[in-house]
N, C-alpha and C positions, 0 to 999 in steps of 0.2 A: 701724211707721213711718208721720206724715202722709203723706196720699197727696196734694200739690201737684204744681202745674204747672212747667215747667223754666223762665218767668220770670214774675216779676208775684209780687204781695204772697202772703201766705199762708204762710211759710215761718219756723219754727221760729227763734226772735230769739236771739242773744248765742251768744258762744262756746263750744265745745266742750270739758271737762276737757280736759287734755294728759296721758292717762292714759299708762303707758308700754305700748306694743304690741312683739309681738317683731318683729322685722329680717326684711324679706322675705329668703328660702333661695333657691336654686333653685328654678326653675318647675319646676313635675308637665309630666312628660309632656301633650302633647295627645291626646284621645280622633279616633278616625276624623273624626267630625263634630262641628264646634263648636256644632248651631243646639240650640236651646232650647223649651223648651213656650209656645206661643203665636209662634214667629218663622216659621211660613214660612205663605206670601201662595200661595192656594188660585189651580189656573189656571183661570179662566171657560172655556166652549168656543169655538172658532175660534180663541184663541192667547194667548197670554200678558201678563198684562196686571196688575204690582202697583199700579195706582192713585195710582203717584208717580211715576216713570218714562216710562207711558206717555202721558202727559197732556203731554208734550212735542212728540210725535209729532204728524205730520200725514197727512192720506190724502197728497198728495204725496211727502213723507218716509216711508213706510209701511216701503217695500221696504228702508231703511234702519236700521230702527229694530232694537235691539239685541238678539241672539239669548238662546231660553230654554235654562234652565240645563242642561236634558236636551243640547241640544246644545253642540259645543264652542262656545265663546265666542268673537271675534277675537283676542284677547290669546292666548289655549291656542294656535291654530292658529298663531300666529306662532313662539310659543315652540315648537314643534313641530318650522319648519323652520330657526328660527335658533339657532343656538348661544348658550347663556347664555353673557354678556361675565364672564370673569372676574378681569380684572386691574384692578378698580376702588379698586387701591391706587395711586395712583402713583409712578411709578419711582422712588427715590432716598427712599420714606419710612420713617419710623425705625419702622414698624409689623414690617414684615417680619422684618428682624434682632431686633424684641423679641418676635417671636411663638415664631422661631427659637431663643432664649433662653431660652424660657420651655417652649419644648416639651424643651430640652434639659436644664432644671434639673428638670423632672417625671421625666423619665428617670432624670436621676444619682438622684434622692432616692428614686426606690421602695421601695429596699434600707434606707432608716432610718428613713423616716417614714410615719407612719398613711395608710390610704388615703382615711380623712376630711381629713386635713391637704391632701390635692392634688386632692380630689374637684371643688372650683371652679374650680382652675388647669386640669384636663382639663377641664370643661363650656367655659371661654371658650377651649379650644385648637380643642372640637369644634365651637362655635359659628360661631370665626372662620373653620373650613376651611369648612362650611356657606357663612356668608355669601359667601365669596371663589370659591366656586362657581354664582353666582346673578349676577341684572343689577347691571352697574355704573352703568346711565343711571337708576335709579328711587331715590328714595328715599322708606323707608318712616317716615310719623309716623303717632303713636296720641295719640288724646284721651282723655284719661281725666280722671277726674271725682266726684266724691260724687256723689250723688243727688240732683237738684232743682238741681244747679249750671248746667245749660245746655248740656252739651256737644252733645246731641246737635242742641239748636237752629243754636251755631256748627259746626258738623257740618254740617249742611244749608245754612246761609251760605253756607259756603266752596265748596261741591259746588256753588253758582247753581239747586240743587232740593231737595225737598218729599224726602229720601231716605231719613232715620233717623225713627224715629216719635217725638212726642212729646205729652207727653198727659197727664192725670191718673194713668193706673195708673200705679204703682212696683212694682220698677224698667219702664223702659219698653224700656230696652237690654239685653234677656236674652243676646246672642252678640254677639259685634265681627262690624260690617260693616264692609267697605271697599270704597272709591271712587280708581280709578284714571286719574290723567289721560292716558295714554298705554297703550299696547301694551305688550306683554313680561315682564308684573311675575306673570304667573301660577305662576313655581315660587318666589317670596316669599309669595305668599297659600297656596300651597302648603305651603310652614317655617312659615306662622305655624296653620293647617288652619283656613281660612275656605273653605266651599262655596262652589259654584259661585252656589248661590241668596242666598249675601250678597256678591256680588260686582258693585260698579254701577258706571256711568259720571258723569261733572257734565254738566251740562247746557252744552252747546255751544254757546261764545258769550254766557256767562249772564256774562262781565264780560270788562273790556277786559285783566286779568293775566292771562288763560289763559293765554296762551304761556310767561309766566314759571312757572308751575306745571307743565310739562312735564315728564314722570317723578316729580310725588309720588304718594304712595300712600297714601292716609288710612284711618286706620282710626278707628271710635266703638266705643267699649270699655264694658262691661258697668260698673254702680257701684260702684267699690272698698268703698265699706261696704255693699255689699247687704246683704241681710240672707241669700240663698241663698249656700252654701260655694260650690258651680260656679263662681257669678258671679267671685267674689272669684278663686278658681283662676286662671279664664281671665284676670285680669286680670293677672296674675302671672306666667302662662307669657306673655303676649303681650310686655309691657314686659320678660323678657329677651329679647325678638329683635329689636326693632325697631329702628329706625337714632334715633329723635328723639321725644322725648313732647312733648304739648304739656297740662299741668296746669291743669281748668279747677276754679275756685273761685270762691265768692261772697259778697258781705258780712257773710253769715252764718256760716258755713263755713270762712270763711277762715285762719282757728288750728286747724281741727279737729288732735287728738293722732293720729288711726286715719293722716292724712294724711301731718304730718310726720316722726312718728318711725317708720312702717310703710315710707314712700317719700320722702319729699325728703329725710331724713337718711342715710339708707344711701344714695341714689343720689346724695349731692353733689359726688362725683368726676365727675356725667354731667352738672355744670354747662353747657359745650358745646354740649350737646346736648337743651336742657332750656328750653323755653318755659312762662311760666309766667303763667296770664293770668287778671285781674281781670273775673271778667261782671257783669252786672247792675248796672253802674253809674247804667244811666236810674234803680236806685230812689233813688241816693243826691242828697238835694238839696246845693245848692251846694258847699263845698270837702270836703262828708265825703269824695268818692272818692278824692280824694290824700290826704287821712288816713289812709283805709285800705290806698290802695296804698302810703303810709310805711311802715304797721305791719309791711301785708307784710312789702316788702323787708328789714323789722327780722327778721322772725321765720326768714326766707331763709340771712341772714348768721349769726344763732344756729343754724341748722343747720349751718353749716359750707358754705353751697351759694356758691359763686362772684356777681357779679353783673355783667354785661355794661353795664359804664358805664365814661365815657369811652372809649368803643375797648377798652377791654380785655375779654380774652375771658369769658364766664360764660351764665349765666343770659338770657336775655332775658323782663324783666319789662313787663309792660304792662296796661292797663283797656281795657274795650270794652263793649259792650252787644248781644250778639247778636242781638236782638230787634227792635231800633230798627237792627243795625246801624253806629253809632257806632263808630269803631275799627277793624271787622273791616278794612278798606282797609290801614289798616298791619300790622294780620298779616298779609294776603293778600302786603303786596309785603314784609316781611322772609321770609314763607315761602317767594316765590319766586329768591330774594335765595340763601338758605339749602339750596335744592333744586340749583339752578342752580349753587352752589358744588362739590357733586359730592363734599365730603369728609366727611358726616354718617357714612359707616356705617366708613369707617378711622378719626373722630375717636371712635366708640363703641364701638370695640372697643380705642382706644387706650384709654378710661375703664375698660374690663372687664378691658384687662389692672392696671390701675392697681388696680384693688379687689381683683382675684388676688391681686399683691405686696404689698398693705396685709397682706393675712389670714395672706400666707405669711410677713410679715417677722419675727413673733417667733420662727420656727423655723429662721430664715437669718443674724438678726442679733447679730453679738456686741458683750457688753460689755468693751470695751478689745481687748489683743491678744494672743488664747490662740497657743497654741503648748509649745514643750520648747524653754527657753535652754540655755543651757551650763551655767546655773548650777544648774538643774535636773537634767542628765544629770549633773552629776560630784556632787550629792549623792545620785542613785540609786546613781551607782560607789563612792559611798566609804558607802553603807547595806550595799551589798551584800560588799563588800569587811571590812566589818566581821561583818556575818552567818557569811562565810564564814570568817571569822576568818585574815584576810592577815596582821596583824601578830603578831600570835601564832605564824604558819608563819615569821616570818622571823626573830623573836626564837630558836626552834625550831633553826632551820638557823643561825643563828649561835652557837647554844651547841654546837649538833654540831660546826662549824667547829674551835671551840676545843677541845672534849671528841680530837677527831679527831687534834688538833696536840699535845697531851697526850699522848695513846697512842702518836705516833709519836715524840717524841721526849723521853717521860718517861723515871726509868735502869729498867732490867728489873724491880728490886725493887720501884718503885712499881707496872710495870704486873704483874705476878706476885701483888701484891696486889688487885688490881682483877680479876684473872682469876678466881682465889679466889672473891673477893665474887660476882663473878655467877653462876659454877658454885651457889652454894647460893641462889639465887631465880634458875631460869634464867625469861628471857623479862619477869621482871619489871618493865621497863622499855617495849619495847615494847607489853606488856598497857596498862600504864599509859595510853602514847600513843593506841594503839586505841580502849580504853572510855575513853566520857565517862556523865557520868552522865546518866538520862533529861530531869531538869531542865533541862539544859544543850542536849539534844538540841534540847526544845520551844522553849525560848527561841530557838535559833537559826533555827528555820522559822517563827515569830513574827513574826522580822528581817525574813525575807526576805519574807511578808503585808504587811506592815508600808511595806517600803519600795515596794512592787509599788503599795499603795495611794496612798501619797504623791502618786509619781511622778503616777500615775493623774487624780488630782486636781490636781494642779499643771496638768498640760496639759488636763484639762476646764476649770479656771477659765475664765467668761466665754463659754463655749460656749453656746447654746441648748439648751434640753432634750434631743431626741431626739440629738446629736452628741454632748453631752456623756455620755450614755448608751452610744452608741455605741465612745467614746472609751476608758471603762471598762470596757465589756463585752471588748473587743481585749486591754487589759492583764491583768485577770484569765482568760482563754482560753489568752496566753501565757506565763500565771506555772504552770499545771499542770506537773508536774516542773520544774519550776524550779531546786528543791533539788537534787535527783539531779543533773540537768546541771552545777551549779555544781563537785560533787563529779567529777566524772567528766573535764571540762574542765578545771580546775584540777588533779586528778593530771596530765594528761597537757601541761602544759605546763611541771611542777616536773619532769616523768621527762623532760623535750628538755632542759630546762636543765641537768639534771645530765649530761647524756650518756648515759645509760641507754639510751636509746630508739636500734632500729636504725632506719633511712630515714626516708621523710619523717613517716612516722605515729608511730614509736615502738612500732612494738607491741608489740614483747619487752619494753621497760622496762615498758607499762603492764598487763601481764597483772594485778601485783599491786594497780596500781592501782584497777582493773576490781574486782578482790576486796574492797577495801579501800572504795572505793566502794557495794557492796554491801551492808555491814556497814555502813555511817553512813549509807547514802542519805535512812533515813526521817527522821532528825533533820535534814538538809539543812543541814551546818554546816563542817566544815572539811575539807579535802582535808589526809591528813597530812604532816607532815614528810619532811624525805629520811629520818630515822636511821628514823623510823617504817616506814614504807614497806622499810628494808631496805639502801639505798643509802648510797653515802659521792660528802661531796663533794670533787670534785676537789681536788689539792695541789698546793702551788706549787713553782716552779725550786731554792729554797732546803731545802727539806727534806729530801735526802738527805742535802747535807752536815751537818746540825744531826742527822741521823740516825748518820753517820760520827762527827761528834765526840762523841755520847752512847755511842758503843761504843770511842771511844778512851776517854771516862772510865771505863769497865767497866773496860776491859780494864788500864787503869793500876790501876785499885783490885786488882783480879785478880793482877796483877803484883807488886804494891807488897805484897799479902797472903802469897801463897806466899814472896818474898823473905824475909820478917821469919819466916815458919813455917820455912824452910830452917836460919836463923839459930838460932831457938829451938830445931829439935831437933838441929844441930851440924852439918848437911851443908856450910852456907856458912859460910865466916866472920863473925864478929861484927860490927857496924855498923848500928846500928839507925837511923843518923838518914835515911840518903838513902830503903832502901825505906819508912821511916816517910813522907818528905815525897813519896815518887812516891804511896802511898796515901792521901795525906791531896788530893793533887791530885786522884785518880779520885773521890774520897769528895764533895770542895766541887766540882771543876767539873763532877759529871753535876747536881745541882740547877740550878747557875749556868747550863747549857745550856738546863736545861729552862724557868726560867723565862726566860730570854731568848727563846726560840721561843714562849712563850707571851704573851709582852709584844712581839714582830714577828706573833704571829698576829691581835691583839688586831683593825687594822685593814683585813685581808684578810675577817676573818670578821663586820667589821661591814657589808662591801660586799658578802658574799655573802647575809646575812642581809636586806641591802636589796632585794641580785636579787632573792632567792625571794620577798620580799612584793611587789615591782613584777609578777614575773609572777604569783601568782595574782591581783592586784588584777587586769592587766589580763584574763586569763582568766574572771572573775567579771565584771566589766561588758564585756567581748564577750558571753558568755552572755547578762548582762541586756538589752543589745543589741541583738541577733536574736528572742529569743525577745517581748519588752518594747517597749523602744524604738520597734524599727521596725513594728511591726502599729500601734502606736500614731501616730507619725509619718504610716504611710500614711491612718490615718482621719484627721488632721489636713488633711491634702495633699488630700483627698477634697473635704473643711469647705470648705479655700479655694478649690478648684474648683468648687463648688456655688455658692458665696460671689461669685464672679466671676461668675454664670452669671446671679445674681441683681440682681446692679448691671447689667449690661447688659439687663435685663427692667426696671429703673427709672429709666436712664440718660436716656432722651429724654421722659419723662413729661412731658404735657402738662397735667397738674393740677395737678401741686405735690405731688403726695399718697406 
């Protein structure tokens, strides 16, 4: 790097690529000591004396002149016996409740999100309690600067002394010094770890705005493109903690890339708080300066950085000439303007919270509005309800209904044939209902992945990454037995229906359930039937009498038979037509019964068949419910509690951003 002086000719012409630089991170910790090789001023003997400072002093003034570093300082000693002021928020400002916000949405998210994802949101939580622990009468601005741009000369300006060094070597500002205009700021030079030996006073009376600079705290900051890593460090830890930077730049310089896109593009939320000042203007002859302070302000606004014109809030851009002079008068009285205002270090922590919620917003903000409608929960019920095969169980129980009404009120010959039939394949019907095939099994636990997924994804839609991850991890968690429950839950609500079940639980009816369960669990597929299962469904008021008249047609056929056999072999007299038409009655009216009771069962047994699939439908989505549903619901509920937590952390933002 040319090694030039911090104003006057000699300095490296035309702009700087605009290469892209990364985003300054978090500031590195500070080391014990911030001073650097070449920065501390050797003591002559008799007493202290860095050859800027003391050249103030008078033998008069002697006894007052400013204590050495070995000893405390007046600022240390005050801050000793006065309590640092800590309420330099003011009452009623929207900092407090968003800090409160923001501390509480770090809280809820620990449990979902990366510890990188909230890593910034805790440094400006620790930040803010730091700062709001410290003076509320001082406020702190940093200059900072390239190399050869002047800071350190307006640096010295402002201070009315010879304070920062300036000079041919580069860089010439190895450690930030600061100059305090008041008392009390030493546990801020302390957060920021500037020694006692770079800690000075301005020269007393060196301009008529002293008074207005009462409580700043300046600091000259090492040059952000140094060419040493340290340099660059300390420049980085310093501008996260200060209250107010003020960016010195020079004709040449003035586009540099290291500049814009390393610090005035990431920091554009700290418009506010952000002076931004043109030196070196004595070099430019006639109207180039406001050319170049145009371009600025062009390349300002391309950062995204606010700009403090007409009264509106932003940036404060300006030209001056530290050297000559020229200008510095209007920084002096907007700085003191700006100090005297008292709200620099709540307006920068209002900017710090605003860059937090920018970085946190893609992990808080949804697209549209996720959730579990209705229409979503009754396609989960009717996924599941088919998985577990409801209509199939009711179609089941309605055919038993009928099959049921048949046996009771078929003529005995039919059912004597039936009896028969099943004596030679005993069991072979309930075998039947029991085994399904394996195919059938898989399919059905398929169903219920299947629908577990859907759901799943229905209600992550439009979530942010980690919640929407969240969202599923909750449903597949609750989908584990799944299947089994479905089976288990669904017997025991077809064995209450049927009356099976003693008390509230049912347990005698569901012993076989429980078994029956067991034997299908792994296929996760249908709870069986009542005839399956072993149970009969209840009868109605009318079937004993259609059970009477089926044994009066017996018995007229019975009657009507022996008559005519009495006849045939001579015991009664002859007359065949009466016991002919009494058996011809028992013969056509036991069919005529039966299907009449089976044409009056037709629509009992189509309501019974609807019962039992309404109750396992709803036993299968209460299962999916509890187990599904609602772990899902509650991450949802969590979402929008985060979600609230996070609009009221952006609610009062004084950026825009």
């Amino acid at each position: 790097m040319t090694a030039v002086t911090d104003e006057g000719p000699g300095q490296s012409g035309g702009r700087a690529p605009r290469a892209q630089a990364p985003a300054a991170g978090a500031a590195p910790e500070a080391s014990a000591s911030a001073g650097g090789p070449g920065t501390d001023r050797e003591r002559p003997p008799g007493g202290w004396d860095d050859g800027l400072i003391a050249r103030r002093a008078t033998p008069a003034t002697e006894e007052s002149a400013p204590a050495a570093p070995d000893e405390a300082p007046p600022e240390d000693q005050e801050d000793d016996v006065r309590p640092q002021v800590e309420a330099y928020v003011p009452s009623g400002s929207p900092l407090s409740p968003r800090l409160d916000a923001l501390r509480e949405l770090v809280g809820l998210s620990r449990a979902r999100l990366e510890r990188t994802d909230l890593a910034e949101a805790g440094r400006v939580l620790d930040e803010a309690a730091a700062r709001q622990r410290l003076s509320s009468r001082h406020t702190v601005v940093a200059i900072a600067g390239a190399s050869g741009s002047g800071k350190s000369t307006l640096f010295n300006s402002l201070a009315g002394a010879q304070i920062s060094e300036t000079g041919l070597r580069r860089p010439t500002t190895a450690s930030p010094l600061a100059c305090s205009w008041t008392d009390g700021a030493a546990g801020l030079l302390d957060r920021l770890a500037i020694p006692g030996r770079l800690r000075r006073r301005p020269q007393a009376g060196a301009t008529a705005s002293d008074e207005a600079l009462q409580g700043l705290v300046l600091v000259d900051l090492p040059d952000h493109d140094s060419a040493a890593r340290g340099h660059r460090d300390q420049v980085d830890r310093v501008l996260a903690l200060v209250d107010a930077v003020i960016w010195v730049v020079d004709p040449e310089k003035y586009a540099d890339a290291a500049l814009h896109e390393r610090y005035l593009r990431p920091l554009a939320g700290h418009a506010e708080v952000t002076f931004v000042v043109l030196n070196q203007i004595d070099r430019l002859p006639g109207e180039a300066a406001d050319l170049v302070l145009d371009d600025l302000r062009r390349l300002l606004d391309e950062d995204g950085m606010a700009l403090g014109e007409h009264g509106e809030p932003g940036a404060t851009v300006l030209s001056l000439s530290a050297l000559t002079g020229d200008g510095v008068g209007e920084l002096r009285e907007l700085l003191g303007r700006f100090v005297q205002d008292r709200t620099a270090a709540t307006r920068r922590l209002s900017a710090d919270v605003d860059a937090a919620a920018a970085r946190l917003r893609p992990v808080y903000v949804a697209e549209g509005r996720p959730g579990l409608g209705e229409r979503a929960r009754e396609e989960f019920a009717d996924r599941l309800a088919e998985a577990v095969g409801a209509a199939a169980a009711g179609q089941a129980a309605e055919r038993e209904w009928r099959r049921n009404a048949g046996r009771a009120c078929g003529t005995p010959w039919l059912r004597l044939w039936r009896w028969y039939e099943s004596t030679r394949q005993p069991g072979s019907l309930d075998r039947a209902a029991l085994d399904a095939p394996p195919e059938e099994r898989l399919t059905a636990r398929q169903r219920v992945e299947q629908a577990v997924r859907t759901v799943a994804d229905d209600a992550a839609d439009g979530l942010p990454g980690p919640w929407a991850q969240a969202v599923r991890e909750a449903a597949v968690h609750g989908a584990q037995g799944l299947p089994e429950a479905l089976d288990e839950l669904a017997g025991r609500s077809a064995a209450t229906a049927t009356g099976t079940g003693t008390g509230a639980g049912g347990t005698a009816g569901t012993a076989t359930d429980t078994a029956t369960g067991s034997r299908t669990g792994n296929r996760g597929s249908t709870a069986q039937p009542p005839a399956a299962r072993g149970t009969k469904p209840p009868r109605p008021a009318w079937w004993p009498a259609a059970v009477l008249a089926q044994v009066a047609m017996t018995l007229l056929q019975i009657f009507g038979g022996l008559w005519l056999a009495g006849q045939i072999i001579g015991v009664l007299e002859p007359g065949l037509l009466v016991p002919a038409l009494v058996m011809l009655a028992g013969i056509i009216g036991g069919p005529l019964v039966e299907w009449s009771c089976a044409a009056a069962a037709r629509g009992p047994a189509r309501r019974y068949g609807q019962e039992a699939e309404r109750r396992l439908r709803e036993a299968s989505a209460a299962c999916g419910r509890a187990r599904v549903l609602d772990p899902v619901s509650a991450e949802l509920v969590r979402y929008r509690e985060v979600r609230e937590r996070f609009v009221a952390v952006t609610e009062f933002s004084t950026t825009g951003r």
